[in-house]
C-alpha positions as CSV (number, residue, x, y, z in Angstrom):
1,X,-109.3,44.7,-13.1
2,X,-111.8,43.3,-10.8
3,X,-113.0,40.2,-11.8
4,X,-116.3,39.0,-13.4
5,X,-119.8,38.7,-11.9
6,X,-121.8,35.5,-12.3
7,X,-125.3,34.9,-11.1
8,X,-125.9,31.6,-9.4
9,X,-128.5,30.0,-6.8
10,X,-128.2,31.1,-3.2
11,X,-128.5,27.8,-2.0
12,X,-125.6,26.6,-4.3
13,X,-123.4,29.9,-2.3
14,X,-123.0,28.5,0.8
15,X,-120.7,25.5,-0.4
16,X,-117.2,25.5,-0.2
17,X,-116.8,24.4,-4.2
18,X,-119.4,25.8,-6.8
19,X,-120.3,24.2,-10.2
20,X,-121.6,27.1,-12.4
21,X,-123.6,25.6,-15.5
22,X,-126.4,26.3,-17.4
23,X,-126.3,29.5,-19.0
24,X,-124.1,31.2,-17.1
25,X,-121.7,28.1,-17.0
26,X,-121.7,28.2,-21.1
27,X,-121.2,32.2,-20.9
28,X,-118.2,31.7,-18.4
29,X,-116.5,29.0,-20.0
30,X,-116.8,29.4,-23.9
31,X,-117.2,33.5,-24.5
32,X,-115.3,34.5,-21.3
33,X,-112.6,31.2,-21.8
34,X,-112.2,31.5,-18.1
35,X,-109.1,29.0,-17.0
36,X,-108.0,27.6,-13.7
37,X,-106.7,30.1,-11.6
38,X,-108.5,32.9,-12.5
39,X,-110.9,35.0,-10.6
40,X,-114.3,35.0,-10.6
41,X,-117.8,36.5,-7.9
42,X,-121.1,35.0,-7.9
43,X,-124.3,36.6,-6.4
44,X,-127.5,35.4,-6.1
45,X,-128.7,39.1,-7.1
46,X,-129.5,39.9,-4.0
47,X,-126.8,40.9,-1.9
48,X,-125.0,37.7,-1.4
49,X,-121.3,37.7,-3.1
50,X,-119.0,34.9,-3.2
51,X,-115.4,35.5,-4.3
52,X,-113.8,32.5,-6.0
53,X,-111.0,30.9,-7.7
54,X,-111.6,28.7,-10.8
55,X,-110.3,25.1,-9.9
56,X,-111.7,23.6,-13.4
57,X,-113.1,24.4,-16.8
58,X,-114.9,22.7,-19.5
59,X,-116.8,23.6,-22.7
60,X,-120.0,24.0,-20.3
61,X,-119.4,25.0,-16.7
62,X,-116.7,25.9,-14.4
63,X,-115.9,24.5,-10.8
64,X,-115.0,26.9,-8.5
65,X,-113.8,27.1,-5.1
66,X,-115.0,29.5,-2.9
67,X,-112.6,31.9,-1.2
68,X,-114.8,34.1,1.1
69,X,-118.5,35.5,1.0
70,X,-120.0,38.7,2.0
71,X,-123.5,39.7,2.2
72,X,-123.9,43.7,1.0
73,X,-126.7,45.7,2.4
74,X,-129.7,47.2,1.3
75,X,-128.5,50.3,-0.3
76,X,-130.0,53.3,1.9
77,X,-131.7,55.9,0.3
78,X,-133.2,53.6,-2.6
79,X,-133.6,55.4,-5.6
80,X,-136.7,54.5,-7.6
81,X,-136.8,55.4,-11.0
82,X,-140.4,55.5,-12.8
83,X,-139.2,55.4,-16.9
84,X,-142.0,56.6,-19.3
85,X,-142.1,53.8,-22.0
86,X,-139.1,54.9,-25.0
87,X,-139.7,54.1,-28.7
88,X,-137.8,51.7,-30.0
89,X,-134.8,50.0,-28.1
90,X,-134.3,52.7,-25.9
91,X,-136.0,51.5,-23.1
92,X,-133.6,48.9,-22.8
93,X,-131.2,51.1,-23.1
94,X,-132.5,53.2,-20.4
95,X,-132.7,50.2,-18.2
96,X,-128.8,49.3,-19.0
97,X,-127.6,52.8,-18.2
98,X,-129.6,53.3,-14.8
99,X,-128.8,49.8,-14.1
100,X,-124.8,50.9,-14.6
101,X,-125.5,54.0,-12.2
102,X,-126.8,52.1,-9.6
103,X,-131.0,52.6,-9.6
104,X,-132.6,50.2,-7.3
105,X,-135.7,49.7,-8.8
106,X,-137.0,50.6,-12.5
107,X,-140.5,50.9,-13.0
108,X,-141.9,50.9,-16.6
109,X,-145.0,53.4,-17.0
110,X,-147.7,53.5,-19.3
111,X,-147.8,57.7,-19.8
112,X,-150.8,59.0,-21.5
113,X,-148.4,60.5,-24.5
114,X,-146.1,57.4,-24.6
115,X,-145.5,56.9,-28.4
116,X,-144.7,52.8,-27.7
117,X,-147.2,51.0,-26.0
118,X,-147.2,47.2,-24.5
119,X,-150.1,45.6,-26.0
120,X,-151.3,43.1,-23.5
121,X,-150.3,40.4,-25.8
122,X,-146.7,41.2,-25.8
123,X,-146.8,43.1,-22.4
124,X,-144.3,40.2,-20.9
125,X,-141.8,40.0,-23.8
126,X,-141.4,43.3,-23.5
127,X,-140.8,43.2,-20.0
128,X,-138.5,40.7,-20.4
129,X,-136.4,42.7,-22.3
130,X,-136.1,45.1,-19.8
131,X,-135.4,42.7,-16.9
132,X,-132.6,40.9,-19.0
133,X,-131.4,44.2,-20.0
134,X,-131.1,45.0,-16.1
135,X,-129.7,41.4,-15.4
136,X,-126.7,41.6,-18.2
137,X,-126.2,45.4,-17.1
138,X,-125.6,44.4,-13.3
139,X,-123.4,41.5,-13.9
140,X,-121.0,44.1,-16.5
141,X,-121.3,46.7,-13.7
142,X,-120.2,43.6,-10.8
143,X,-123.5,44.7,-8.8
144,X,-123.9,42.5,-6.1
145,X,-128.2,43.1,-6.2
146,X,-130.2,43.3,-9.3
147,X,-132.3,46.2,-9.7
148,X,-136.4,45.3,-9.7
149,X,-138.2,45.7,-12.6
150,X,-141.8,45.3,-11.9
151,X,-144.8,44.9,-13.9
152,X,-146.2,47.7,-15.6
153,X,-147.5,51.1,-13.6
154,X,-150.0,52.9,-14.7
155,X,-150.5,56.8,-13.5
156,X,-152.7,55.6,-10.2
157,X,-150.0,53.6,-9.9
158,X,-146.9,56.0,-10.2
159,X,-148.8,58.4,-7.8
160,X,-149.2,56.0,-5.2
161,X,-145.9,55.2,-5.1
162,X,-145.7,58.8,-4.6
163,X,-147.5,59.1,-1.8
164,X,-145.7,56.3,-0.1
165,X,-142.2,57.8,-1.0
166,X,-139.8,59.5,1.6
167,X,-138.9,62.4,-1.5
168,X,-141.0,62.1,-4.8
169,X,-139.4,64.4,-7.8
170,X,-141.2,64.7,-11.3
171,X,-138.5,65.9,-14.3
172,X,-140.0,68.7,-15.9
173,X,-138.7,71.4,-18.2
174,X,-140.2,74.2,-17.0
175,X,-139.8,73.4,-13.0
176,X,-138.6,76.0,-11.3
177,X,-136.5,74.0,-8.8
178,X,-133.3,72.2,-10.4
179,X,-132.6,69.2,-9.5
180,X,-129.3,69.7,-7.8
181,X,-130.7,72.3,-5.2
182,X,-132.8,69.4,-3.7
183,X,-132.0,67.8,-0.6
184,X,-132.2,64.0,-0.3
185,X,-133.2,62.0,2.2
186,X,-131.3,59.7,4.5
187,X,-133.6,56.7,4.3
188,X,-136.6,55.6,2.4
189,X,-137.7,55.5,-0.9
190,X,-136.6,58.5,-3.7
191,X,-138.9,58.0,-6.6
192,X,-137.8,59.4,-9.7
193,X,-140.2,60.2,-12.7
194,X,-139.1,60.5,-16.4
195,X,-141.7,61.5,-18.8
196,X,-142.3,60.5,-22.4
197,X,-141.1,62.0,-25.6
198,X,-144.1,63.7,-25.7
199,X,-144.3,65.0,-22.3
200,X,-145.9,64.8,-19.3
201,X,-149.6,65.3,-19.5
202,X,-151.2,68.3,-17.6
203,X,-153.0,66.0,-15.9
204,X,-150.6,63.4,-15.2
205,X,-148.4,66.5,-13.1
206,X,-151.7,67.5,-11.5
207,X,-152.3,64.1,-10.2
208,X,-148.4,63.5,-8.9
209,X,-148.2,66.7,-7.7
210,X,-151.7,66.1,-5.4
211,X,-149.7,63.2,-4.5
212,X,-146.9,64.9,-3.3
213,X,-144.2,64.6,-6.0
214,X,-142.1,68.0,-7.1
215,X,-141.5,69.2,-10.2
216,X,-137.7,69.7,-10.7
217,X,-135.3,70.9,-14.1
218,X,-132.2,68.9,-14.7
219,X,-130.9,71.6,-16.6
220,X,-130.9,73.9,-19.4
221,X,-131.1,71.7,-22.1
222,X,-133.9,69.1,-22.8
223,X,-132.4,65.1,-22.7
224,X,-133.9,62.3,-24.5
225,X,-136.1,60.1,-22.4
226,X,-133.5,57.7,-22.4
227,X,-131.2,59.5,-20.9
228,X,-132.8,61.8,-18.6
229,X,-133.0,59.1,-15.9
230,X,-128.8,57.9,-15.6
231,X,-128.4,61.9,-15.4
232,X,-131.0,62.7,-13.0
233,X,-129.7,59.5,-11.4
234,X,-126.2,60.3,-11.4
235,X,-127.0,63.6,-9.4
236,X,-129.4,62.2,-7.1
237,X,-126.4,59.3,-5.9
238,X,-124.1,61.9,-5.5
239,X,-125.9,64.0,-3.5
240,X,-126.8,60.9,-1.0
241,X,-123.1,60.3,-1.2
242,X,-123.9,57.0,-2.7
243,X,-121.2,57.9,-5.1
């Protein structure tokens, strides 16, 4: 079983022994009850790994000594997902399981027929949830680089990111194209864009499509918004032989 992933500072990487505290010391030392001898990686969640050994353990932190470090590159092409806001918890979900997959980026998006809305007033708790969700998610899925989770996009927004993308695909029902038949790029950005329970407006489509993005089926049957984004995902990584 490979061994755990913690996140700690990069500057606190480079040493030869590594005191993990704070949360992630706590997390370590009293849910996982990791003991002397045992295995564990740090990251600084963005590419830098450090495989270590744990030389001590108390109710609060571990003390680890560094075995080796690696620094894992920029994954090449990114993949870019843009998720309509879910109802409910999903989103969080959606975050986890795209995070699992390997999406680079997440972008929440404010559709015109999202049933959940961020209110400005809770606009950052709510994105909080989804960057924690994508924090805990990489760490249980030993990523070495935490997926982004900016702010949230509105439609200009999605379409330019469109625009700028080296392959732009829009999920769609009734899209000729599937999904499978499309051939990725070797570099750049693939942006990726799930639509709400409710659809994606006709207007919405007319605008991504004037920006350049295709419309493309998954398949036959119609997934949740939740989950439309680790399948479409999970074909999309395969097909840049990512997977």
């Amino acid at each position: 079983m490979s061994p755990p992933v913690f996140l700690a500072d990069p500057g606190r990487l480079r040493a030869d022994r590594v005191v993990l505290d704070g949360a992630e010391g706590r997390h370590a030392a009293t849910v996982r009850r990791l003991r002397p001898g045992e295995r564990v990686d740090l990251t600084d969640g963005a590419g830098l790994l450090a495989e270590c050994v744990v030389a001590a353990a108390d109710k609060a932190s571990l003390t680890l000594d560094v075995l080796s470090r690696r620094t894992d590159p920029a994954p090449a092409p990114r993949l870019v997902v843009v998720q309509a806001l879910p109802k409910g918890d999903r989103g969080e979900l959606a975050v986890e399981t795209m995070t699992e997959a390997g999406v680079d980026e997440i972008v929440p998006w404010a559709a015109a027929r999202c049933v959940t809305q961020w209110r400005p007033e809770r606009r950052e708790k709510a994105l909080g949830r989804w960057r924690g969700a994508a924090r805990e998610a990489a760490k249980q899925a030993r990523r070495s680089r935490l997926p982004e989770v900016p702010e949230l996009a509105s439609t200009g927004d999605v379409a330019d990111r469109i625009a700028a993308a080296s392959l732009a695909l829009v999920l769609h029902e009734d899209a000729r194209e599937p999904l499978s038949a499309v051939q990725p790029p070797e570099d750049g950005d693939i942006v990726l864009v799930v639509g709400p329970e409710g659809g994606i407006a006709d207007e919405e489509l007319e605008r991504f499509a004037a920006a350049g993005g295709r419309p493309t089926r998954l398949g036959p049957t119609v997934l949740r918004t939740s989950t439309a984004g680790v399948a479409a995902a999970s074909v999309l990584l395969a097909a840049t032989g990512r997977w």
